[in-house]
Phi, psi and omega in degrees: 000114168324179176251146184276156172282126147296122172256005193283162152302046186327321173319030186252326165293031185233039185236282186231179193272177177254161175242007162278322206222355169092009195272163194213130181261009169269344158270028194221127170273163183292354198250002190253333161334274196331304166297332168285324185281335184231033132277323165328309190272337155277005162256354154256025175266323191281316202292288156324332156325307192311161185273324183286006193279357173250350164282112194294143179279332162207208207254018183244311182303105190285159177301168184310313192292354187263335177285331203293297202322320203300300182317309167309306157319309157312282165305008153280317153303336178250330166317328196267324193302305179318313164310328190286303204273356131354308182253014193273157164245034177170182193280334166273009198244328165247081160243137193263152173289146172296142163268072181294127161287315160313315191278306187300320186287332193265326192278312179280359185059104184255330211270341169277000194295157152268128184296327165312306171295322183292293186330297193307299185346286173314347182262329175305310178274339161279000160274320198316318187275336176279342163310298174322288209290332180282346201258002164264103162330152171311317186277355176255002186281352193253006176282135187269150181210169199216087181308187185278059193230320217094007196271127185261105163219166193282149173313338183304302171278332160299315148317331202229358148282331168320300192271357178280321185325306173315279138348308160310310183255356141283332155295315206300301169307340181246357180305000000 
């Protein structure tokens, strides 16, 4: 059985805490990012590790190896957003392309990936993006980017919708 798509709006956790995995985004500083992103990639290094990382736990759910490649993806996919609004010289210039995810995991196979091989990844692009997120001034955090939804955020908030993801599917994997 395929996986149902998520289509919900996640922006709302830059609001409120989530009550799936507990992150409260009034507790997490921009300066807190870097370290929450490679903590992330060593607990999904230990989590791929497992002889189970390719066993879906039922027929709605991805396996541990389809969130780790998702995770990977994810920093790589914000690495690059982070760059578009850095370098945009307006709000049309940091409007991000839709991302399916769903489409992207079915299309890359996540569920054929080497878990091993995904872990290294995964490690590359959560430094790669915590490099990013350390190396933007202070005085550049107010910069905008806009997904194609329209959903608007400041590099600020954009750190901290990054990071429930992260942090949300390292729940989703050690429950």
């Amino acid at each position: 059985m395929p996986i149902v798509p998520d289509v919900k709006n996640w922006t709302w956790v830059l609001e409120r805490a989530c009550a799936e995995c507990g992150f409260d985004p009034a507790a997490v500083r921009y300066e807190d990012v870097p370290p929450l992103t490679r903590d992330t990639a060593s607990r999904f290094a230990e989590v791929l590790a497992r002889p189970d990382a390719r066993v879906r736990p039922d027929e709605s759910t991805w396996s541990s190896l389809e969130y780790g490649a998702h995770v990977r993806d994810v920093c790589r996919l914000f690495d690059t957003r982070l760059a578009q609004m850095l370098s945009g010289t307006d709000d049309t210039d940091s409007r991000f392309a839709n991302w399916d995810q769903d489409e992207t995991a079915v299309t890359d196979r996540y569920d054929q990936q080497d878990p091993a091989q995904v872990a290294t990844e995964l490690a590359a692009a959560a430094e790669a993006i915590a490099h990013a997120f350390e190396s933007v001034p202070l005085d550049e955090r107010g910069r905008r980017g806009e997904r194609s939804d329209g959903a608007g955020f400041t590099v600020d908030s954009f750190a901290r919708y990054f990071i429930h993801d992260l942090v949300h599917h390292v729940h989703d994997v050690r429950g």
